[in-house]
Backbone as CSV, one residue per row, in Angstrom:
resi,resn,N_x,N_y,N_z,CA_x,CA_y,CA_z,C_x,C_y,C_z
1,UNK,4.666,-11.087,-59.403,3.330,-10.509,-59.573,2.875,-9.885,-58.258
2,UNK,2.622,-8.569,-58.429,1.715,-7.543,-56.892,0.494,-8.750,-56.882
3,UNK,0.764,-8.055,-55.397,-0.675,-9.236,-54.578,-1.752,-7.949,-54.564
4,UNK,-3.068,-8.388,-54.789,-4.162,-7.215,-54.557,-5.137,-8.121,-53.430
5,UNK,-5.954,-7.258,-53.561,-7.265,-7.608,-52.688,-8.579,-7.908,-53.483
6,UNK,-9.410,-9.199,-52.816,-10.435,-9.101,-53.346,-11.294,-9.253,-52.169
7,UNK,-12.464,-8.288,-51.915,-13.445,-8.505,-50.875,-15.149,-8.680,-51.707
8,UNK,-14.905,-10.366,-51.228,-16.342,-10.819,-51.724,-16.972,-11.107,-50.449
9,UNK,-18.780,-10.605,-50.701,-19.271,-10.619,-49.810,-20.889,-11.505,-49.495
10,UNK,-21.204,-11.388,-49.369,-22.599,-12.265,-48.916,-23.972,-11.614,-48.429
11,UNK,-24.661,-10.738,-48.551,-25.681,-10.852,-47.705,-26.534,-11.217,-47.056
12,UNK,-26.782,-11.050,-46.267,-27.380,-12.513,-45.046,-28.440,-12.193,-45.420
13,UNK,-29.743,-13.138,-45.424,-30.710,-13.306,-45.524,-31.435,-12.477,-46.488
14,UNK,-31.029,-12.174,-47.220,-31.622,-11.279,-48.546,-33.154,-11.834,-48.827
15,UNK,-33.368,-12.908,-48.946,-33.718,-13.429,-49.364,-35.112,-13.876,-48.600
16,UNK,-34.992,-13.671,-47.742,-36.186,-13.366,-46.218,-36.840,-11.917,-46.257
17,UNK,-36.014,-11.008,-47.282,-36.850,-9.786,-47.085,-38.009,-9.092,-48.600
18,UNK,-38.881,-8.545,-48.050,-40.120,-8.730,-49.137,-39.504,-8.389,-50.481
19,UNK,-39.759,-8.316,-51.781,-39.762,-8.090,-53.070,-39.041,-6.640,-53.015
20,UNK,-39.855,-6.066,-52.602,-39.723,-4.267,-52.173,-38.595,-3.915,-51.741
21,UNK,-38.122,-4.772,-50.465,-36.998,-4.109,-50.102,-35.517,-4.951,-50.266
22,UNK,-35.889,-6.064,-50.920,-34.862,-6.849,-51.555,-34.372,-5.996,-53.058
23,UNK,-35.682,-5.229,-53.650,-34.965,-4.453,-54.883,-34.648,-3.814,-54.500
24,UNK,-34.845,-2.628,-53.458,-34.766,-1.484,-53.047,-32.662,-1.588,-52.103
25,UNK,-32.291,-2.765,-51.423,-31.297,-3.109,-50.988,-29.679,-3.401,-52.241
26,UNK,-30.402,-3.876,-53.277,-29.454,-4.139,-54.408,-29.296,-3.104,-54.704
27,UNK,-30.061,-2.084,-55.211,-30.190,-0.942,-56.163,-29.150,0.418,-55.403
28,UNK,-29.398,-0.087,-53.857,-28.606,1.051,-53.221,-27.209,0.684,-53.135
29,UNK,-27.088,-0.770,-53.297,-25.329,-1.179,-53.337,-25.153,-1.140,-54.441
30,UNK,-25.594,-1.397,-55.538,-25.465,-0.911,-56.981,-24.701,-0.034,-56.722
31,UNK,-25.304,1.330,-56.376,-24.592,2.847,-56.829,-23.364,2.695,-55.484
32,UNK,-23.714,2.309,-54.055,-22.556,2.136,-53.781,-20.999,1.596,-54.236
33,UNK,-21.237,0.647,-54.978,-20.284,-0.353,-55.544,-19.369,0.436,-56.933
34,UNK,-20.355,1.178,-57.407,-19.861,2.177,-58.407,-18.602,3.411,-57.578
35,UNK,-19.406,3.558,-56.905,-18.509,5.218,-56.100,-17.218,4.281,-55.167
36,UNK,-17.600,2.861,-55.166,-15.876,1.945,-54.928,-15.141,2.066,-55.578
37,UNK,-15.989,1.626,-57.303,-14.693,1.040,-58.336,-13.769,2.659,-58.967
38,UNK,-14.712,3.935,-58.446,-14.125,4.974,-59.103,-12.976,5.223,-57.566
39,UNK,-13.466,5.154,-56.389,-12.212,5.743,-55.744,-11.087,5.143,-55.229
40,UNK,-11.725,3.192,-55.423,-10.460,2.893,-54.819,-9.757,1.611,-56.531
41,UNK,-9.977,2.333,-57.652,-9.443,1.517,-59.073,-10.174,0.690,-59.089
42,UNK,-11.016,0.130,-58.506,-12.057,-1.232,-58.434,-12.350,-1.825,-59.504
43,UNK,-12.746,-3.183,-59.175,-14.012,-3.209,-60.278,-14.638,-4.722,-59.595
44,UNK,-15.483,-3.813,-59.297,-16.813,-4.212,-58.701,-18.171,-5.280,-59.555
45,UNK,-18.702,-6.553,-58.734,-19.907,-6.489,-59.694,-21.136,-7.286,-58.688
46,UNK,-21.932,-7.581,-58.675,-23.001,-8.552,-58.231,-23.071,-9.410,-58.978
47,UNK,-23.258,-10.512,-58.358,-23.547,-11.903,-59.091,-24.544,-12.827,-58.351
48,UNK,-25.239,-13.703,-59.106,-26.035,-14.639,-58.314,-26.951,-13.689,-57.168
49,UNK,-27.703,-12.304,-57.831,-28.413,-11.727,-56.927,-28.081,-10.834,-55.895
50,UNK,-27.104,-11.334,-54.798,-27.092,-10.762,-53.902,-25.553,-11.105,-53.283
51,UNK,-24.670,-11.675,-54.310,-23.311,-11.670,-54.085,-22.438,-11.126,-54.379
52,UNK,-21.201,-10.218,-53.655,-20.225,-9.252,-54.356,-19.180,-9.468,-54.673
53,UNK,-18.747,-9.385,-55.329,-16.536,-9.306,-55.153,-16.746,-7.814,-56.011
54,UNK,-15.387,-7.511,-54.961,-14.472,-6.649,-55.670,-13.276,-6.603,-55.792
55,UNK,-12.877,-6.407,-56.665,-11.083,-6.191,-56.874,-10.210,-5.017,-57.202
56,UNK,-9.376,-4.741,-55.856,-9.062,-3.121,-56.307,-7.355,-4.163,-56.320
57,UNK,-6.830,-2.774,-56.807,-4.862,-3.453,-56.444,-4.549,-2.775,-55.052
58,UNK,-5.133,-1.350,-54.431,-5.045,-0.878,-53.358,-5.299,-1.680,-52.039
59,UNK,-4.697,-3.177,-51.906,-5.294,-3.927,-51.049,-4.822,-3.635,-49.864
60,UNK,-4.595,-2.250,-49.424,-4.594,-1.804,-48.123,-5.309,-1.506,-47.933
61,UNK,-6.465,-1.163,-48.509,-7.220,-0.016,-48.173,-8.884,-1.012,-47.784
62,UNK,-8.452,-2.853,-48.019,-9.559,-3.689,-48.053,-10.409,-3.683,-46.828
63,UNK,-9.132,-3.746,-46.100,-10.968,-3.516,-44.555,-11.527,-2.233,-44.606
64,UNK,-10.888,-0.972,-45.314,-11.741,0.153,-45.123,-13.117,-0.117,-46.218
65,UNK,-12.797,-0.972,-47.125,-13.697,-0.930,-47.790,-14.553,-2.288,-47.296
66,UNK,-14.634,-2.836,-46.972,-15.041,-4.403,-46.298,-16.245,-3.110,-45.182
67,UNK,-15.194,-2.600,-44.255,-16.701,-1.547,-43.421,-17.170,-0.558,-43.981
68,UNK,-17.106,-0.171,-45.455,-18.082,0.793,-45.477,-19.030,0.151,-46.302
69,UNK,-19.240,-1.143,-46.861,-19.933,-1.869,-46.976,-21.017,-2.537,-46.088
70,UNK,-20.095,-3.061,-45.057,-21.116,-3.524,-43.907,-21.697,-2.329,-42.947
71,UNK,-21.418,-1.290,-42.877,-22.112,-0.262,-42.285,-23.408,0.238,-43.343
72,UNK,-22.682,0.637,-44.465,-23.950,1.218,-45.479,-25.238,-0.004,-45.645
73,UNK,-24.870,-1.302,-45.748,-25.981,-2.192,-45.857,-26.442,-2.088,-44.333
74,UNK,-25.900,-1.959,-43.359,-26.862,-2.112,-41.773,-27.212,-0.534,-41.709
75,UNK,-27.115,0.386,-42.376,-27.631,1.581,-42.249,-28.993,1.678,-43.121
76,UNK,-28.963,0.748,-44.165,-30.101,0.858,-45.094,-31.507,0.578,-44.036
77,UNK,-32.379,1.672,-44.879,-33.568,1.597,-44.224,-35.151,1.145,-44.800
78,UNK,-34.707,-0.157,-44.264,-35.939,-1.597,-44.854,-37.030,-1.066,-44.017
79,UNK,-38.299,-1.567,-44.421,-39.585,-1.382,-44.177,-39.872,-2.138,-42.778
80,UNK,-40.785,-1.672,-42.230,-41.155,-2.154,-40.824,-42.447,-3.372,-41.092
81,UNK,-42.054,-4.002,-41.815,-42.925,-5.325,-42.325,-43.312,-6.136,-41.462
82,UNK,-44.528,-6.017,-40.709,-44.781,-7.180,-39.495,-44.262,-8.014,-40.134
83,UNK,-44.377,-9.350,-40.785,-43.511,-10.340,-40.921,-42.547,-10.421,-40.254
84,UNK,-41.616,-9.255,-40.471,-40.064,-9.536,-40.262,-39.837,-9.491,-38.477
85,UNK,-40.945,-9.252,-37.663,-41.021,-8.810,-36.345,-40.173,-10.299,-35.577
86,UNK,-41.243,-11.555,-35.805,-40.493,-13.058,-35.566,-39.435,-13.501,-36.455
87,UNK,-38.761,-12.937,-37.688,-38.080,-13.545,-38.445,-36.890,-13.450,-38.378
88,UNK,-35.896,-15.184,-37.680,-34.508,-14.873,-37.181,-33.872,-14.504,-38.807
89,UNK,-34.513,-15.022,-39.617,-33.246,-14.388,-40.923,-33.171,-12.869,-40.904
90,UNK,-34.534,-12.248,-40.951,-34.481,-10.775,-41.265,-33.942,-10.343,-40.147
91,UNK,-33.586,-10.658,-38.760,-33.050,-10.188,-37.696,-31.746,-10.355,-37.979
92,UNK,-30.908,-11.594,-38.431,-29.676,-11.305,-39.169,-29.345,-10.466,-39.706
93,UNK,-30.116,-10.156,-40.688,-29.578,-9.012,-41.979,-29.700,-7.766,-40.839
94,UNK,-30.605,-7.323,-40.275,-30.301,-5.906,-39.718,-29.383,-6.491,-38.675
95,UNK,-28.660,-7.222,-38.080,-27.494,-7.438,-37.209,-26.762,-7.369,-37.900
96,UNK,-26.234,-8.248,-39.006,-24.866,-8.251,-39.677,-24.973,-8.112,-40.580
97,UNK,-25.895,-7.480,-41.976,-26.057,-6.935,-42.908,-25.164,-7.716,-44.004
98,UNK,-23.470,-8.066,-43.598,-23.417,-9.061,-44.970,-22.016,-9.743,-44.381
99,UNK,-21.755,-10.824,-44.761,-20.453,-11.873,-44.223,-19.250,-11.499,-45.471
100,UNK,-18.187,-10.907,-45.127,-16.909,-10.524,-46.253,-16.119,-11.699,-45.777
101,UNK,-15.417,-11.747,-46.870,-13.768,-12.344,-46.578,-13.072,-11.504,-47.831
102,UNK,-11.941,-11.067,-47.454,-10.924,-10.289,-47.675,-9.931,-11.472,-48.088
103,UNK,-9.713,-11.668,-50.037,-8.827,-12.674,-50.018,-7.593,-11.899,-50.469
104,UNK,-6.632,-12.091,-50.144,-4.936,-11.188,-50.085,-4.101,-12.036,-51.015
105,UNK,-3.837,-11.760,-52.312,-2.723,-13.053,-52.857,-2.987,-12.561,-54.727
106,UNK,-2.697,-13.345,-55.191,-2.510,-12.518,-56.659,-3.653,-12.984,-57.609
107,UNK,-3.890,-12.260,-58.684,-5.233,-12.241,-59.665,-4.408,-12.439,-61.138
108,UNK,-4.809,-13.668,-61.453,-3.814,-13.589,-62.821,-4.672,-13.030,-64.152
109,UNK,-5.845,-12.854,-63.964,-6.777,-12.126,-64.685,-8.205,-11.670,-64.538
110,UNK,-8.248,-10.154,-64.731,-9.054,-9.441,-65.147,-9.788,-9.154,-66.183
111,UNK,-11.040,-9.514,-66.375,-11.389,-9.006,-67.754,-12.931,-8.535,-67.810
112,UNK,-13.201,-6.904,-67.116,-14.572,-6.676,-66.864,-15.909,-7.091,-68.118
113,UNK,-14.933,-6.801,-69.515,-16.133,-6.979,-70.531,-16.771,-8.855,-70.608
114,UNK,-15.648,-9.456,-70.138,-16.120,-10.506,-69.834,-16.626,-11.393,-68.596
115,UNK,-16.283,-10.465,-68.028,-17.090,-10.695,-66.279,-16.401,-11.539,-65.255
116,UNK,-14.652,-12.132,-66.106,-14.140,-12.853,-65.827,-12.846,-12.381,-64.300
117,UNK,-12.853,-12.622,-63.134,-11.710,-12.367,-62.810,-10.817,-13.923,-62.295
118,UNK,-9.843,-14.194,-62.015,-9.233,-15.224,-61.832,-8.076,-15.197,-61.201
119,UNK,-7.815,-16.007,-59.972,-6.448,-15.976,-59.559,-6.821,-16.472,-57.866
120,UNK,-5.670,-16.560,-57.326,-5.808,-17.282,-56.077,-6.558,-16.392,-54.856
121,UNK,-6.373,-15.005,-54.932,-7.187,-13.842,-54.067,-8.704,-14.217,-53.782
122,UNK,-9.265,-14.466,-55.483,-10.405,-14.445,-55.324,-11.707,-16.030,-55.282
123,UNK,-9.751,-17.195,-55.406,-10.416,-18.536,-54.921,-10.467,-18.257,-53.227
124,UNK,-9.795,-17.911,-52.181,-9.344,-17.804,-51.364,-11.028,-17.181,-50.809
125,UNK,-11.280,-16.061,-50.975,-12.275,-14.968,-50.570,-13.807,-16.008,-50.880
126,UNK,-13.802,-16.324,-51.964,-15.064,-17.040,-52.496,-15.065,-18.609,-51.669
127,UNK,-14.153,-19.308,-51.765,-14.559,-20.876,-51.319,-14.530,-20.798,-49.362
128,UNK,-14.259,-19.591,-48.876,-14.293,-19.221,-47.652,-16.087,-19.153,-47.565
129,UNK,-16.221,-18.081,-47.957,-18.372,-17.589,-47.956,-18.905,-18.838,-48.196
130,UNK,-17.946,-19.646,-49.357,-19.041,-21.039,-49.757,-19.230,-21.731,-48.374
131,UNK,-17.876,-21.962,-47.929,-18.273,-22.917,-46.905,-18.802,-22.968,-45.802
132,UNK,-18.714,-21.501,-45.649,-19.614,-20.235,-44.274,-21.080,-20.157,-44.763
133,UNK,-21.351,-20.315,-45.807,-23.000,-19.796,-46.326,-24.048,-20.419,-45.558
134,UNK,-24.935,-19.565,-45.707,-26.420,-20.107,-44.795,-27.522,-19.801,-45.701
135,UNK,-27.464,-20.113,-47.288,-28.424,-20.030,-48.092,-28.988,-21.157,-47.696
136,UNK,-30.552,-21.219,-47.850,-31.106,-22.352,-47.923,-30.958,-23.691,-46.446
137,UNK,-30.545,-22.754,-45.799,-30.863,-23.090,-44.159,-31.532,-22.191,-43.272
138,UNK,-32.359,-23.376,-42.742,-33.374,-22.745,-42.093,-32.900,-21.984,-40.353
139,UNK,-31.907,-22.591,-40.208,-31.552,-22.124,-38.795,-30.418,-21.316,-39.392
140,UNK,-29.717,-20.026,-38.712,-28.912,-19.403,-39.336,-27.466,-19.196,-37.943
141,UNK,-26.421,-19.842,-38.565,-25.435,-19.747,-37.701,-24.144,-19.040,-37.520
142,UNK,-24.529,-17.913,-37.119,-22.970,-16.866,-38.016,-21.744,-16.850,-36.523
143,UNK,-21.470,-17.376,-37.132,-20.437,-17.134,-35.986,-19.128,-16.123,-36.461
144,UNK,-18.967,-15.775,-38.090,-18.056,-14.308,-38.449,-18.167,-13.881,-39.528
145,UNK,-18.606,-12.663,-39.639,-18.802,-11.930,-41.076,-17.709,-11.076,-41.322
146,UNK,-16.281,-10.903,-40.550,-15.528,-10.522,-41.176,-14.141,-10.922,-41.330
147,UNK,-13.603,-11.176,-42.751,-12.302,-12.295,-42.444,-11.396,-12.440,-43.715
148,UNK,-9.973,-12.260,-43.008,-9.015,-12.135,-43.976,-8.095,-13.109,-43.924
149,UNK,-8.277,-14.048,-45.473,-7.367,-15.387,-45.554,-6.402,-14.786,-46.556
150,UNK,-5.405,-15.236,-46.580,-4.486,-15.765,-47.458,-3.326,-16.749,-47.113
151,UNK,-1.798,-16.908,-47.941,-1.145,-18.041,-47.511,-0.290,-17.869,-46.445
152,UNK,-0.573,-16.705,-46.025,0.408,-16.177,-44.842,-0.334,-16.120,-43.723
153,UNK,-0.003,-17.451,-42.805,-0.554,-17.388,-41.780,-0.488,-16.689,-40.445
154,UNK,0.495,-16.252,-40.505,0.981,-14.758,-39.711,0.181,-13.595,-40.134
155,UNK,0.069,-12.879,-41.230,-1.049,-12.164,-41.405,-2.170,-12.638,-40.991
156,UNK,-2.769,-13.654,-41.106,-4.174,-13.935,-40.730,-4.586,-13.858,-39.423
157,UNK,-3.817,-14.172,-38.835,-4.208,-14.195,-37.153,-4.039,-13.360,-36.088
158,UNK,-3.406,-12.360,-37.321,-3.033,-10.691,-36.943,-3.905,-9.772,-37.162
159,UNK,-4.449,-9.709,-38.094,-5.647,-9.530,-39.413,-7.391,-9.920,-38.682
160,UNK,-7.219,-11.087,-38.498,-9.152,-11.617,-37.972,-8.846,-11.238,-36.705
161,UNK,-7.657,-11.529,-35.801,-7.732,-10.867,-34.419,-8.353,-9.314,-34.537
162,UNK,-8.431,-8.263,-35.099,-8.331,-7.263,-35.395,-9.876,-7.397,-35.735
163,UNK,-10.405,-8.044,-36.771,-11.550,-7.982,-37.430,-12.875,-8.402,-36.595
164,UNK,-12.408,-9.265,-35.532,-13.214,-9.923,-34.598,-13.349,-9.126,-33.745
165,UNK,-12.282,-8.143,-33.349,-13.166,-7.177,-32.209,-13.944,-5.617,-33.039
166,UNK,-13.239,-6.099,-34.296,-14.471,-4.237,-34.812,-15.312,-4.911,-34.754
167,UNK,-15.522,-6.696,-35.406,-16.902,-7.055,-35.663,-18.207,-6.990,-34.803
168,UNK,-17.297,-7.192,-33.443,-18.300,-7.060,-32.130,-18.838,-5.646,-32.453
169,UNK,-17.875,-4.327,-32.298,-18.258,-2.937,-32.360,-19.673,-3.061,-33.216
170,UNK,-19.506,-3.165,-34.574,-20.462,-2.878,-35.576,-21.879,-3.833,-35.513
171,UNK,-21.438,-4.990,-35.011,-22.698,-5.794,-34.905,-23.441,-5.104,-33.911
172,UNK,-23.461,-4.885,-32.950,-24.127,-3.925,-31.747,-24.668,-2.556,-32.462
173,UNK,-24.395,-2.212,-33.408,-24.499,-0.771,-33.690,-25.977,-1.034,-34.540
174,UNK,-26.389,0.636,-33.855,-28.366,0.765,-34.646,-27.770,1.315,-35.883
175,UNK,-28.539,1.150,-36.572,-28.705,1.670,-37.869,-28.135,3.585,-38.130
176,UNK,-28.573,3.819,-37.165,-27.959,5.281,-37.709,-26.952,5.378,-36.947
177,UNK,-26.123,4.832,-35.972,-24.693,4.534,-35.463,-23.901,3.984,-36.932
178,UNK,-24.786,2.810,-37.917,-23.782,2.794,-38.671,-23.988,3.497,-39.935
179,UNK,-24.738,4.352,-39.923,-24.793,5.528,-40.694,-23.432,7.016,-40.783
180,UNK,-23.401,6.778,-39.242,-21.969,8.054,-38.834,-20.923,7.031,-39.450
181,UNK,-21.086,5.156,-38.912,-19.594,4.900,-39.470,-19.341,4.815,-40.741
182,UNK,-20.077,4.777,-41.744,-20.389,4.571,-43.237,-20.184,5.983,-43.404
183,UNK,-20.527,7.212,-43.143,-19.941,8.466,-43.696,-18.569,8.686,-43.223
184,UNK,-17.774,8.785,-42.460,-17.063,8.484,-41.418,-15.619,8.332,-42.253
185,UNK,-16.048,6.832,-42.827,-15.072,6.090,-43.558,-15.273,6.512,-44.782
186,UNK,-16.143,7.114,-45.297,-16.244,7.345,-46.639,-15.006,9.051,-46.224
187,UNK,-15.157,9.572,-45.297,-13.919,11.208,-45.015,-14.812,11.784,-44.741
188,UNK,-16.079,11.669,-44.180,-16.575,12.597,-44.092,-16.260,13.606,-42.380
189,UNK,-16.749,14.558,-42.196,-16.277,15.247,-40.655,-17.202,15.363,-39.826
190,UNK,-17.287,15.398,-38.534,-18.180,15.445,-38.522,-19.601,16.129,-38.587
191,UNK,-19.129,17.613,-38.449,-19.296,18.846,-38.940,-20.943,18.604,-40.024
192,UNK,-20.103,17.928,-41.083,-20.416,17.560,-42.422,-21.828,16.560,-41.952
193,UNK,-21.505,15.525,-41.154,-22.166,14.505,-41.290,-23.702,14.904,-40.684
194,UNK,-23.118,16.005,-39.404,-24.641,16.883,-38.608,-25.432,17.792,-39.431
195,UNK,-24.730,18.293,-40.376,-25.319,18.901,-41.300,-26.386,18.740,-42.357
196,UNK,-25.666,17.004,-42.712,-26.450,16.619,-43.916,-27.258,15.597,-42.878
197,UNK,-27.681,15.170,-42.027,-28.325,14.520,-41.695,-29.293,15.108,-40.632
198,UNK,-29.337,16.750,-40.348,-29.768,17.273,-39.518,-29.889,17.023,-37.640
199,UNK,-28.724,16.806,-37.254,-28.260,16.532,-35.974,-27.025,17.395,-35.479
200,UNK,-27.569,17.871,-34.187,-26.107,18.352,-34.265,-25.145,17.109,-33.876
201,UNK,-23.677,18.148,-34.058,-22.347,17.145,-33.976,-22.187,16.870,-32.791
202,UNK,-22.673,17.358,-31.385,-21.994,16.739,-30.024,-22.991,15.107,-30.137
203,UNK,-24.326,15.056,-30.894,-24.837,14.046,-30.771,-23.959,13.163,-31.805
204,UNK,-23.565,13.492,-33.163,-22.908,12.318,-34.055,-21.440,12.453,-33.150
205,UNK,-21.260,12.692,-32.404,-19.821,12.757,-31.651,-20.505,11.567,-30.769
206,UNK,-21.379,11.357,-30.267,-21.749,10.391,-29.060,-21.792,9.494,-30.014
207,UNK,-22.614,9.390,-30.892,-22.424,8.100,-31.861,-21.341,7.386,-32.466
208,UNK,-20.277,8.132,-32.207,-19.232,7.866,-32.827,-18.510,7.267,-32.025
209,UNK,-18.299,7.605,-30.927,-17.788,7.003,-29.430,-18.866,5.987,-29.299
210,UNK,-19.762,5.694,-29.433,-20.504,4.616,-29.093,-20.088,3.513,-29.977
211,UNK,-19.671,3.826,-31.588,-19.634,2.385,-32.178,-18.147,2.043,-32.075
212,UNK,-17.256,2.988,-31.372,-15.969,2.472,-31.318,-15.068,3.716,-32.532
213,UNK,-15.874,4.526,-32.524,-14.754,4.835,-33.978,-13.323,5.006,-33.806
214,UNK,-12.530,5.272,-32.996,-11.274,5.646,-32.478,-10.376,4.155,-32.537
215,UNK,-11.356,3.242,-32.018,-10.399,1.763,-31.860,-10.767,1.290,-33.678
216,UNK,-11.526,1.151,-34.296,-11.487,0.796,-35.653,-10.955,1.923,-36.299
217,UNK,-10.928,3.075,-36.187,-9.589,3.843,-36.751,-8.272,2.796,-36.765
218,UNK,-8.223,3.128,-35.691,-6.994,2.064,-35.054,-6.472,1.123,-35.863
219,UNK,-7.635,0.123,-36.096,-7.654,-1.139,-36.425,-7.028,-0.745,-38.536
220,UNK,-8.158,-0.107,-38.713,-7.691,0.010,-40.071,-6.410,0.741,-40.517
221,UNK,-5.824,1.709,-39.510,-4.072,1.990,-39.772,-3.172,1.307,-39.908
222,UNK,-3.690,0.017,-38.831,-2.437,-0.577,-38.392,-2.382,-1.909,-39.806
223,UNK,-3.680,-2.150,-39.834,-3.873,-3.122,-41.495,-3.025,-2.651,-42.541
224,UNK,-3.288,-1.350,-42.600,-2.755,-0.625,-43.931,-1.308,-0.419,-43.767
225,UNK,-0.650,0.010,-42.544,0.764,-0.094,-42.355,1.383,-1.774,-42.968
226,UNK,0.612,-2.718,-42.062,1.169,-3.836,-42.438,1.479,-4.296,-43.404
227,UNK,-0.306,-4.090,-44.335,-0.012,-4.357,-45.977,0.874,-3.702,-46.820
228,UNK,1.297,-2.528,-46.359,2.440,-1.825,-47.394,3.657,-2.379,-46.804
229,UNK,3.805,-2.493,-45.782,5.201,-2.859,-45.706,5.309,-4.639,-46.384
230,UNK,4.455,-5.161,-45.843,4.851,-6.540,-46.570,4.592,-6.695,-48.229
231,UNK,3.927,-5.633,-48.978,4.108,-5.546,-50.590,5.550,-4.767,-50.731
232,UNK,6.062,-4.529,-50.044,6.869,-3.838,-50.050,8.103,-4.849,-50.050
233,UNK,8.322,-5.340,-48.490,9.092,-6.358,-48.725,9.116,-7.702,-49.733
234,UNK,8.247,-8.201,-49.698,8.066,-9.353,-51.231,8.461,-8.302,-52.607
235,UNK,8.218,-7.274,-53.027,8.998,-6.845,-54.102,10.287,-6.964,-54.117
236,UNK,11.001,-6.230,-52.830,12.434,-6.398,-52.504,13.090,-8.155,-52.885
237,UNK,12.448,-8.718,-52.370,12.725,-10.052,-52.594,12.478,-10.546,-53.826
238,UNK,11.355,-10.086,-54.764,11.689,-10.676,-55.961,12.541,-9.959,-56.777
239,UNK,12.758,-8.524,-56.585,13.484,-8.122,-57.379,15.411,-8.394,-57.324
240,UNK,15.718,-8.933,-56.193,16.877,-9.254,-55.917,16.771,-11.066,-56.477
241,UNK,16.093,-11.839,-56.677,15.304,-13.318,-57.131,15.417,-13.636,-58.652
């Protein structure tokens, strides 16, 4: 059986932010989550409010999609709610916008009309967030929102090494820094991106060098090399098995 990817995710402190912009935050990953399941085979859903998985079979392509998630949610633009001025949760969410784990390993079933997916990828991805979660705590302790388990422990420590230094990049990044990286990764040029956002490009060129884009390029080639070659090799091996 092909191994896929499932990246379930978390948003931090959802739940700290007013009525308004807690609907207004779903509704925009809504349509994000849609323009996933069409480009990378997905199938995407929310659950329990403000929780994601997705499951594509393209599980190379999972940290590209893991950051254009966490960029588009830290790019979203929440209300300037005195409240939120002292509030360490709502200061979370605009720092790290949402905690992924990337689970790598096989799905023995799919079944969107029933909402059902199943298999070790997406025990792996899910009982990771459970045990990381900071629902319903009052002090909030993140020490990593981005992270790829499975049974290969050689991938993993190849994999979060990798994830731990974009994570630094993106956590540092303002909101419209991760606006360039969220178009960026979606293909956009930059050309494109000064255009539709009315800036010129030597400035989204500084932004771009500011959040690192060249080293998380980097980072996500060298993921995607890896993952094909090792689906690659485990076929070889079962098919000679």
């Amino acid at each position: 059986m092909s191994k896929v990817a499932v990246i379930s995710g978390d948003i931090l402190a959802s739940t700290s932010l007013d009525e308004r912009d807690r609907t207004f935050v779903i509704e925009q990953l809504q349509t994000l989550l849609n323009k996933i399941e069409s480009k990378y085979e997905a199938y995407c859903r929310i659950v329990q409010g403000d929780y994601i998985e997705c499951v594509t079979p393209h599980s190379e392509k999972a940290i590209e999609i893991a950051l254009i998630l966490k960029s588009y949610i830290k790019a979203l633009p929440i209300s300037n709610n005195p409240r939120y001025e002292n509030d360490n949760r709502v200061k979370a969410f605009r720092t790290y916008g949402i905690r992924i784990a990337i689970g790598y390993g096989e799905i023995n079933r799919i079944d969107p009309e029933q909402e059902i997916i199943d298999g070790e990828a997406i025990y792996m991805s899910g009982r990771f967030l459970k045990e990381h979660s900071t629902h319903d705590k009052e002090r909030m302790n993140v020490r990593t929102t981005l992270n790829f388990i499975s049974k290969n422990e050689h991938l993993n420590d190849g994999f979060n090494s990798i994830l731990s230094l974009i994570e630094v990049l993106i956590n540092k990044a303002t909101a419209k820094q991760s606006d360039v990286l969220y178009r960026k990764l979606i293909g956009q040029t930059e050309n494109e991106i000064a255009k539709q956002t009315n800036v010129s490009q030597p400035v989204i060129n500084r932004q771009s060098t500011s959040i690192g884009w060249n080293a998380i390029e980097q980072g996500m080639m060298y993921y995607e090399k890896v993952i094909l070659q090792n689906r690659q090799n485990n076929f070889e091996w079962t098919s000679r098995h």
